[in-house]
C-alpha positions in Angstrom: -6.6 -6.0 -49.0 -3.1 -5.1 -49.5 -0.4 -6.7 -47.2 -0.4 -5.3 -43.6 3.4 -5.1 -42.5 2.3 -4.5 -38.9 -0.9 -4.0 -36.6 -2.1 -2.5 -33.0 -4.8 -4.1 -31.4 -6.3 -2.4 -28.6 -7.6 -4.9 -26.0 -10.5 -4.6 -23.7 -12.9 -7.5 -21.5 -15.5 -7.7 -25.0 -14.4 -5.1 -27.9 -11.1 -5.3 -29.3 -9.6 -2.7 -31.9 -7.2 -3.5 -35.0 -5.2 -0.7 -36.9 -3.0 -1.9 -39.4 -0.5 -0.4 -41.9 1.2 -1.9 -44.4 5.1 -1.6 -45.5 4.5 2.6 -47.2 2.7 3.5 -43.8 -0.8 3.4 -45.3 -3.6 2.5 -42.8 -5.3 -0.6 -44.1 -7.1 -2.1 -41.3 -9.3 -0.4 -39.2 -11.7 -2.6 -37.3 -13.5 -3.1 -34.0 -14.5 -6.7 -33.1 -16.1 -8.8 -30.4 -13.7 -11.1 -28.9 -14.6 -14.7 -30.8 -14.6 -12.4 -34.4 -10.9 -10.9 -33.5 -9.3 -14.3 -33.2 -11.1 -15.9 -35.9 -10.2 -13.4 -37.9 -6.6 -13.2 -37.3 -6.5 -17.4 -37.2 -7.1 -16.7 -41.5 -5.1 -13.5 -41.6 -1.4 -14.0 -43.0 1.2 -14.1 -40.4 2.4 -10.4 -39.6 3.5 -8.4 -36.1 1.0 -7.3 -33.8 1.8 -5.1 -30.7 -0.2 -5.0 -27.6 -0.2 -3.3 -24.6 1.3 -5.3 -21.9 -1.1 -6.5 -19.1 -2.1 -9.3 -17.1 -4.5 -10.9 -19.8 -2.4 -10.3 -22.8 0.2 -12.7 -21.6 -2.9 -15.5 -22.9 -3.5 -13.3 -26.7 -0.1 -13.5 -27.2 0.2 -16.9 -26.9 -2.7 -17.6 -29.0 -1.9 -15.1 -31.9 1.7 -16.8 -31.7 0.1 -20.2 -32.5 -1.5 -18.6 -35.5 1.7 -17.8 -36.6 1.7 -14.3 -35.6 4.8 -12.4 -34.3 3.9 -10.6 -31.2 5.4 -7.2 -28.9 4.5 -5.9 -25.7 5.0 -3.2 -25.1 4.0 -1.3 -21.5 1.3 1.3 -21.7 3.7 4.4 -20.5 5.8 3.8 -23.9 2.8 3.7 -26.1 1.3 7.0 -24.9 3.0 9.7 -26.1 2.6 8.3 -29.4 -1.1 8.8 -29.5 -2.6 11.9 -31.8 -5.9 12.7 -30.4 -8.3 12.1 -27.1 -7.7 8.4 -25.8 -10.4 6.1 -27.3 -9.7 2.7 -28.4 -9.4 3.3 -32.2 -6.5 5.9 -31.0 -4.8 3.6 -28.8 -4.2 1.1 -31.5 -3.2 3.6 -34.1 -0.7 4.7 -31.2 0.2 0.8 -30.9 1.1 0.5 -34.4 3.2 3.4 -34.2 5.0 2.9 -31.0 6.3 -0.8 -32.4 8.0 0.6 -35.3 10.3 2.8 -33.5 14.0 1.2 -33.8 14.5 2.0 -29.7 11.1 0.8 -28.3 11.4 -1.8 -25.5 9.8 -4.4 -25.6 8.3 -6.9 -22.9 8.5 -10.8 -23.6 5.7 -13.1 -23.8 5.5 -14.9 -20.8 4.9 -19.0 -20.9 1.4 -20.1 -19.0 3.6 -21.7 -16.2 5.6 -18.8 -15.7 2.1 -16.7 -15.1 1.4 -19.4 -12.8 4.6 -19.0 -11.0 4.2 -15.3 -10.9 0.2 -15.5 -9.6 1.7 -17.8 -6.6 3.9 -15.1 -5.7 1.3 -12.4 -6.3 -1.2 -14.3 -3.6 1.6 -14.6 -1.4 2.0 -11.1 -1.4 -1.6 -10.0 -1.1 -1.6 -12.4 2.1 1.1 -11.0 3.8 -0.2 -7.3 3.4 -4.0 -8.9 4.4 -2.1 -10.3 7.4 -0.7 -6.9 8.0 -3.5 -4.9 7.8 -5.9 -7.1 10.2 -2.8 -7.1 12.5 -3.1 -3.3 12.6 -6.8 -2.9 13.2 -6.6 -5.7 16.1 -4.0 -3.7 18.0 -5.5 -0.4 17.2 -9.1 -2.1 18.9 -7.2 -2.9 22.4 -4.7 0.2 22.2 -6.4 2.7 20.6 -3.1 3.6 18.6 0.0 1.7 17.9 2.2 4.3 20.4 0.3 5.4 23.4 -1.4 2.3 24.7 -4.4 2.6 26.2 -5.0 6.2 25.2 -8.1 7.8 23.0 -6.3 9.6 20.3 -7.2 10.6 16.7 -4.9 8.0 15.1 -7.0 5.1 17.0 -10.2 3.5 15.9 -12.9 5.6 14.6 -15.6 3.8 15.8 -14.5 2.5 18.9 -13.3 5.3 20.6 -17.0 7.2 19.4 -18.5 4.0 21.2 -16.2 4.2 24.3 -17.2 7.7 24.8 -21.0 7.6 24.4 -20.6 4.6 27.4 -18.7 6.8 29.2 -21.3 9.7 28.8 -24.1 7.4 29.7 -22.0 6.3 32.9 -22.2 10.3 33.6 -25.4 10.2 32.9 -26.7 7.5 35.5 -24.2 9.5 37.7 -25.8 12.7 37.7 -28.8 10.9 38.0 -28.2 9.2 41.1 -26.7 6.8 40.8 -23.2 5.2 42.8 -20.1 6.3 41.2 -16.6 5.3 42.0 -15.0 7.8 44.1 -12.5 8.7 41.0 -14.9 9.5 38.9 -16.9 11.7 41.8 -13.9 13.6 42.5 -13.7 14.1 38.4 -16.7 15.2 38.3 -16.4 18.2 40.6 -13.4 19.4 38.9 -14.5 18.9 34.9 -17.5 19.4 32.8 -19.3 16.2 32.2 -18.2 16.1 28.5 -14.1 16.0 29.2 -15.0 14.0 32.5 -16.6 11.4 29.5 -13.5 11.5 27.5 -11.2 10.9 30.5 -13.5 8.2 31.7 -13.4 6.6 28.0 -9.3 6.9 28.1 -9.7 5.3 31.5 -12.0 2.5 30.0 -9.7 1.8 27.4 -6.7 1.0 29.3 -8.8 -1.4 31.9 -9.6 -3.1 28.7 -6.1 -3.3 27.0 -4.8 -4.6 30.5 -7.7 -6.9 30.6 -7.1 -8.4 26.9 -2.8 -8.8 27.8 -3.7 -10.2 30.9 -6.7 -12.7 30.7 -7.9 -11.2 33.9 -11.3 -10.8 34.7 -13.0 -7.4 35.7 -14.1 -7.0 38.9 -16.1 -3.9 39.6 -15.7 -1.5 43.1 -18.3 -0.2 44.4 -18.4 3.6 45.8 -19.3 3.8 49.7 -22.9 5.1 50.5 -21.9 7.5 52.2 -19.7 9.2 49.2 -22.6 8.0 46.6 -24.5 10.2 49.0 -22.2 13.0 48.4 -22.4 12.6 45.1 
């Protein structure tokens, strides 16, 4: 094998792609290997450069092809793209690879040390439970408001599920209403002026604001019952 001036290797989780050139441009490395085979086989290869898309893991390969005595670029994937001829495999990305590191103006990303990944992974956590915090922040204050504006309101920016399960309790309320049962008086007087499906979504709104003042509170609910004589009515 003649000697390779430079080589793109393509990275993936198992199957890793080498394209190499040497000094006159002339492929002479094209192979696909299994993890274990790559890096034994570039431990015995003469030291040369080998670009690689920057990512998480390739932080680690770096590293390890830089003990073998390898010089090594990074280079992030939005530079290496336009340099690649034909549909996006991984036989094309290293070709594009080798091609991108030769150009005198490409950028390049440093190798970073394993302590300063571990740095960097503290911060990422950190991050991810902040936005965690946030999100289960939201969905608790959309459960007892039902939206993060109109408290105590049924709206289409509340919860999904529990404004469909405060209206089918309100509908059964309705329900046992209709069927004689004792309503309170506001819900009698409702009843005469709505149909029973808006008189259920009004009952549901109504719901959800006894709950909301219920959860700010720490009071307990205390239900009123109707007069006979208006249950009668009813």
């Amino acid at each position: 094998m003649e000697q390779i001036s430079r080589i793109g290797m393509d990275t993936s989780k198992h199957i890793f792609q080498l394209h190499g050139v040497t000094a006159a441009e002339e492929p002479v490395l094209r192979k696909k290997l299994r993890r274990k085979e790559m890096f034994a086989f570039l431990e015995m290869l003469a030291p040369t450069v080998i670009a690689i898309e920057a990512c998480g893991t390739s932080h680690h390969c770096a590293r390890l092809l830089q003990s073998f005595g390898h010089s090594v670029k990074l280079i992030a994937p939005q530079l290496v793209k336009p340099y690649v001829k034909r549909g996006k495999d991984d036989a094309a990305d290293a070709e594009a690879l080798c091609a991108a590191m030769s150009r005198p103006t490409m950028r390049f990303a440093p190798v970073k040390t394993a302590e300063q990944q571990a740095a960097l992974m503290l911060v990422g956590a950190r991050d991810r439970l902040i936005r965690n915090r946030t999100q289960l922040t939201n969905a608790i204050r959309g459960h007892s408001t039902a939206g993060k504006v109109r408290l105590g309101v049924i709206t289409r920016a509340g919860d999904k599920g529990l404004r469909s399960v405060l209206v089918v309790g309100a509908t059964t309320v309705i329900q046992h209403a209709q069927r004689g049962g004792r309503p309170s008086p506001w819900l009698t007087e409702l009843l005469k002026r709505k149909s029973p499906k808006l008189a259920a979504v009004a009952l549901a709104n109504k719901m959800a604001r006894i709950a909301w003042k219920l959860m700010i509170t720490g009071q307990t609910y205390t239900a009123k019952s109707a007069p006979a004589a208006l249950a009668g009515a009813a």
